[in-house]
N, C-alpha and C positions, 0 to 999 in steps of 0.2 A: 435408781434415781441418779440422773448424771447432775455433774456440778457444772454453776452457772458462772461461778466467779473463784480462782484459786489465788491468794496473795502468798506465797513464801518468800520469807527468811528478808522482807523488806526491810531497806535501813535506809535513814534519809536524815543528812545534817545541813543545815544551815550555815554558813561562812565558811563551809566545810577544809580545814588543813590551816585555819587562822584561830589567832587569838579571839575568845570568847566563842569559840564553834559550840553549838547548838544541836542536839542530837534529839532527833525527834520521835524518830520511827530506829527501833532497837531489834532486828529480828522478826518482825510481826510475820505471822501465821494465820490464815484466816481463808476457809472454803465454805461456801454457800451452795447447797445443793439447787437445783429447779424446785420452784414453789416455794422457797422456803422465806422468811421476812424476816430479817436480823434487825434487831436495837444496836447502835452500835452509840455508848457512853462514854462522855468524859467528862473530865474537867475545864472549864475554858483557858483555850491555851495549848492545851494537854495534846494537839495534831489532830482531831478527829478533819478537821476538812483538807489537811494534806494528805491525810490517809483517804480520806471519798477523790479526791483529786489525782492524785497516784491509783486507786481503783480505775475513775474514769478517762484512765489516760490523757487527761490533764495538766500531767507534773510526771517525772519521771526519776524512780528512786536512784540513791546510788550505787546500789544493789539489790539483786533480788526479786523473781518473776513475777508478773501480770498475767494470768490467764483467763482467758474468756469464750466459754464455749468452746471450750475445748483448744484453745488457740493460744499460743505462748504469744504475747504482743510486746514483751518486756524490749526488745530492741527494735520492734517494726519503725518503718519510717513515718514521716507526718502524713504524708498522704491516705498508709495503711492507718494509721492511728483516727485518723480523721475519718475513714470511709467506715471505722468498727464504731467512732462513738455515733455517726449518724445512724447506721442500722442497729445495732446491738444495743445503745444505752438510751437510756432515758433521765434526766437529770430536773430535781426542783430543790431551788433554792428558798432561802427563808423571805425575800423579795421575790415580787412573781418574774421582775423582768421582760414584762410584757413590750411589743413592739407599741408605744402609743398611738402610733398613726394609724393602726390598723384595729379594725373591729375582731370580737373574741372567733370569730366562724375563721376569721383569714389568719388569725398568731397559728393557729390550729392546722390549718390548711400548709402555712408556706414551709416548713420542717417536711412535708409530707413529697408537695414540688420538687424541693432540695434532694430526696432521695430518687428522686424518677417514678413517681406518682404522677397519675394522669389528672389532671383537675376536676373532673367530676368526681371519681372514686375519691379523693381526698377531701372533698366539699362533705360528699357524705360519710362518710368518717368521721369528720369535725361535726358534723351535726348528730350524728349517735353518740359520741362522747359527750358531746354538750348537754344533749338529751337526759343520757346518764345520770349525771352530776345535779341534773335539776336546772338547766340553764338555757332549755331550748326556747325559751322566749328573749333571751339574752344574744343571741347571735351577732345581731348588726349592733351591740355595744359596744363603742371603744375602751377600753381600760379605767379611764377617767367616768366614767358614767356607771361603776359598777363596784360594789364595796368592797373593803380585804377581803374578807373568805370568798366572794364570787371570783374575785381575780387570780386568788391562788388555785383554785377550783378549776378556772382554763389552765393556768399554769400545769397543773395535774390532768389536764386532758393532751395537752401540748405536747408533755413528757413521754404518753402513751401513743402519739400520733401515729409513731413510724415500726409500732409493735415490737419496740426492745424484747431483748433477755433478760437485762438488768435494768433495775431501776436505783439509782441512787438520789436521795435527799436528805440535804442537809438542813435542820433544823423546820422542815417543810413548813411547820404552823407558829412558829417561835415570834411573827411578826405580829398572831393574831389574839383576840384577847379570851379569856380561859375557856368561855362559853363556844365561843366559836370555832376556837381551835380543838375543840372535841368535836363538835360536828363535822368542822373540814376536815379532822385526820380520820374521823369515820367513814367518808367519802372515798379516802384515798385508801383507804384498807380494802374496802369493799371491791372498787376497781383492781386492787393487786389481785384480790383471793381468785374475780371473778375469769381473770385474764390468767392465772397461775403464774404469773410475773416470780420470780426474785427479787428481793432488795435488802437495802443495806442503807437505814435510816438512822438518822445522827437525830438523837434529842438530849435534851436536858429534862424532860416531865419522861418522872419515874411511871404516872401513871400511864402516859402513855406506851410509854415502855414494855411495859406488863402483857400490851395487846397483841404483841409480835409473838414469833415463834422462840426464839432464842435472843439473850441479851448476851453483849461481848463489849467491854468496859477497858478503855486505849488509858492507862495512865503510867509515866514513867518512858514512857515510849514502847511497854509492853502491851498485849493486848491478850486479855483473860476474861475467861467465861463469867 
């Protein structure tokens, strides 16, 4: 089983070399094999989305590699940096961050374009994922005509559009209320297993937690099993 994400010996401070410096990320160590779904816990505060951020080539620590797929990207340039998070990653936040002016078939669609997807093949894609999710009556909705869990639900289809390696989400369902947000992280479980995705999900619900393969808990700026 090869590894889909390698983080060593990251350290990353804030006002770094000033009065009141802020140490965030203290040595962290952390590899994700393929297939595998990490918990990844903290306290608020504690860095869990500098650390998804620094994973997704986001932020850049001040020490200490990023590897993805095989590929050290810890000092690649913005271009390479840009061209790994549009093919390799997949990203959902706790807001869906939907494009409003656009219907859920085209938020779905334009990620797909961006990578040199042809528009048909990318039309259908957004519609088998939509499909998926339970939303293929939803299509030509704009964001505003469809409830939280539908939105974060394309959001979750969005994320898969361009067939990452990694998936990272930070607090994916944190937005929604208890009932639902067991359904939509059911959803999104369901699309990881089915796709053998990676990821690396940021929650505060222990119980969700528990659904993943492995939990790894960021507090102190270390990060343990």
């Amino acid at each position: 089983m090869s590894d889909v994400l390698t983080l060593e010996r990251l350290e990353k401070s804030y006002n770094r070399g000033k009065p009141g410096e802020i140490a965030v990320l203290r040595g962290v160590n952390l590899t994700i094999p393929r297939g595998q779904v990490v918990a990844l816990v903290a306290p608020s505060g504690a860095g869990k989305s500098t650390l998804l951020h620094i994973a997704g080539l986001l932020d850049t620590p001040d020490s200490g590699r990023v590897v993805i797929g095989g590929q050290d990207l810890s000092g690649a340039s913005d271009r390479r940096r840009t061209e790994a998070r549009r093919a390799d990653l997949g990203f959902v936040y706790q807001f869906h961050h939907l494009l409003p002016e656009f219907t859920a078939l085209e938020n779905i669609v334009l990620p797909q374009l961006a990578n040199g997807a042809g528009r048909k093949a990318a039309e259908e894609r957004a519609r088998a994922l939509l499909g998926r999710v339970g939303l293929a009556e939803r299509v030509d909705h704009r964001p505003s005509a469809l409830s939280g869990g539908e939105q974060q639900r394309v959001a979750f289809c969005r994320a898969l559009a361009n067939q990452p390696k990694l998936l990272l989400a930070d607090e994916p369902t944190g937005n929604l209320d208890p009932a639902t947000s067991d359904t939509v992280f059911d959803v999104l479980m369901e699309l990881v297993r089915e796709t053998g995705l990676s990821a690396l999900i940021a929650t505060h619900n222990l119980d969700l937690a528990a659904k993943m393969d492995r939990i790894v808990r960021l507090d102190g700026g270390q990060l343990t099993e």
